[in-house]
C-alpha positions in Angstrom: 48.0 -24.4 54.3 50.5 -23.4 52.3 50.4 -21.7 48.6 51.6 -24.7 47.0 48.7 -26.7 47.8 45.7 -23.7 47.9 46.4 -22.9 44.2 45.7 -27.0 42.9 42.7 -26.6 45.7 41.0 -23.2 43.6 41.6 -24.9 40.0 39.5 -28.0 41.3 36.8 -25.5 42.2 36.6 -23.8 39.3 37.0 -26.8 36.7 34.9 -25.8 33.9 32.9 -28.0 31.9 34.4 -30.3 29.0 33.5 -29.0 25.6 31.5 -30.9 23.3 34.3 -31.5 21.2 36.2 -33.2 23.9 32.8 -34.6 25.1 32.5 -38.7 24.9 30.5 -40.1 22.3 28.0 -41.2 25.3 26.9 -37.9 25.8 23.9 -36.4 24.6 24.3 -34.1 21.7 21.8 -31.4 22.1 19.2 -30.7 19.7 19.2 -28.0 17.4 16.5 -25.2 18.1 13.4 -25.5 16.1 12.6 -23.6 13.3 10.9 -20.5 13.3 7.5 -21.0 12.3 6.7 -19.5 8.5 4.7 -16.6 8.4 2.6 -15.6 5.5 3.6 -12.4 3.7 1.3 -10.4 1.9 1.4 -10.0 -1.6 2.4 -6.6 -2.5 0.3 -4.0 -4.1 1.0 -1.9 -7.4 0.0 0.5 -9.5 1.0 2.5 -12.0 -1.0 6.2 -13.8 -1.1 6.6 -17.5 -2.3 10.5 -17.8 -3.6 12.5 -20.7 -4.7 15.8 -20.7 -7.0 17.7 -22.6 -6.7 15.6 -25.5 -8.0 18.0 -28.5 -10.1 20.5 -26.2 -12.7 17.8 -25.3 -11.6 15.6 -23.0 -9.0 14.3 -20.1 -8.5 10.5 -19.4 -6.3 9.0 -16.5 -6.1 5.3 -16.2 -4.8 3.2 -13.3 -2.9 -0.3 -14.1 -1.9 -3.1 -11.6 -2.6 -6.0 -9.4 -4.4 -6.5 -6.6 -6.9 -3.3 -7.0 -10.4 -3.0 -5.6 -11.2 0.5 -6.1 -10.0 3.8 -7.5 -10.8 6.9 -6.0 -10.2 10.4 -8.6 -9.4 13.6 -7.1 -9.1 17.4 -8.8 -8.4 20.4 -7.2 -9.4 18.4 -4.1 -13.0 17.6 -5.1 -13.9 13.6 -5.9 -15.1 13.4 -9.1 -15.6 9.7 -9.9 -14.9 6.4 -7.6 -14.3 3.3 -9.7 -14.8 -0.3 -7.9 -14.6 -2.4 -11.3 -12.1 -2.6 -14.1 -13.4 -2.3 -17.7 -12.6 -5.2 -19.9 -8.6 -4.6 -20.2 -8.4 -4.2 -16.7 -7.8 -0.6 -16.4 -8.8 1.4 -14.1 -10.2 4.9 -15.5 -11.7 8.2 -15.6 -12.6 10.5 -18.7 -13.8 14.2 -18.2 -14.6 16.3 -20.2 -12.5 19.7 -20.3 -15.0 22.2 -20.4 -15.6 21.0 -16.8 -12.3 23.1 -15.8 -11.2 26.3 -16.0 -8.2 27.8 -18.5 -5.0 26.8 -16.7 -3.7 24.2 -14.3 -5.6 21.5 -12.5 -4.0 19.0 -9.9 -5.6 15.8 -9.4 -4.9 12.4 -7.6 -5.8 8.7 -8.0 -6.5 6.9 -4.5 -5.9 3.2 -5.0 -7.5 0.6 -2.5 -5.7 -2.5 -2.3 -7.5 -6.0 -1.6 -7.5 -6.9 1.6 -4.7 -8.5 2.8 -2.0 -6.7 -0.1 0.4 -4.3 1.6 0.5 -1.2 1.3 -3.2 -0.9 2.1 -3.3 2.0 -0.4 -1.5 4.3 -2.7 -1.9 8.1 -4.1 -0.8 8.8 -7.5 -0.6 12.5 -8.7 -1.3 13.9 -12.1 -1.9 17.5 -13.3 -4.5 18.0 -16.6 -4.3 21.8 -18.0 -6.2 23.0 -20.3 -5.2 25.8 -22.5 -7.1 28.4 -24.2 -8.3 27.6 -27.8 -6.1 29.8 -30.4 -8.3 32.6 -32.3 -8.0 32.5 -35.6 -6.6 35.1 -36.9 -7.6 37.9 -39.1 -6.7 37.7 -42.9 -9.0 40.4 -44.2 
């Protein structure tokens, strides 16, 4: 055989497919790939900390704000003082201490908000610090 007539020979072999733009109107047009099916995302958490400190020597208040809230855990200095599992009428979220719990200087504390189920995150830890100062004595005029 001769190279003439073997090169012919491998194109025939190798004939690749027609491309649907060249394709007759008789073929089948594939179908598109079905959609993907929708998948619920969770509503998203929040929550924000409005802190005040030893307001006038007596006491401390730190109220959680935001949606999807079932409970509010408060920390300070590591020890759980209060767990809240029902808003008060505005929808706040809160804690009031009185100062003369905790000792002159400074006191961390954290919130621990739990998220209804189903909200993402499943919970969030918001920091605060409340210090209390000494009182000032008064001072001697005589």
């Amino acid at each position: 055989m001769s190279r003439r007539l073997l090169v012919p020979a491998v194109l025939a072999a190798i004939a690749l497919p027609a491309s649907p733009a060249l394709a007759g109107e008789d073929d089948p047009i594939p179908a598109p790939a079905p959609a993907p099916p929708a998948v619920d995302v969770p509503s998203v958490g929040n929550a924000t900390l409005l802190s005040r400190g030893c307001v006038s020597h007596v006491r401390a208040k730190q109220t959680v704000t935001g949606e999807l809230i079932a409970s509010v855990a408060f920390f300070v200095d590591g020890d759980r003082v209060k767990t809240v599992t029902e808003p008060d009428a505005e929808g706040r979220w809160s804690l009031t201490m009185r100062c003369t719990r905790l000792s002159v200087g400074a006191h961390r504390g954290k919130a621990v908000v739990t998220f209804a189920e189903g909200a993402s995150p499943a919970s969030d830890t918001l920091r605060f610090q409340i210090t209390r100062s000494r009182l000032q004595s008064p001072r001697f005029a005589g």
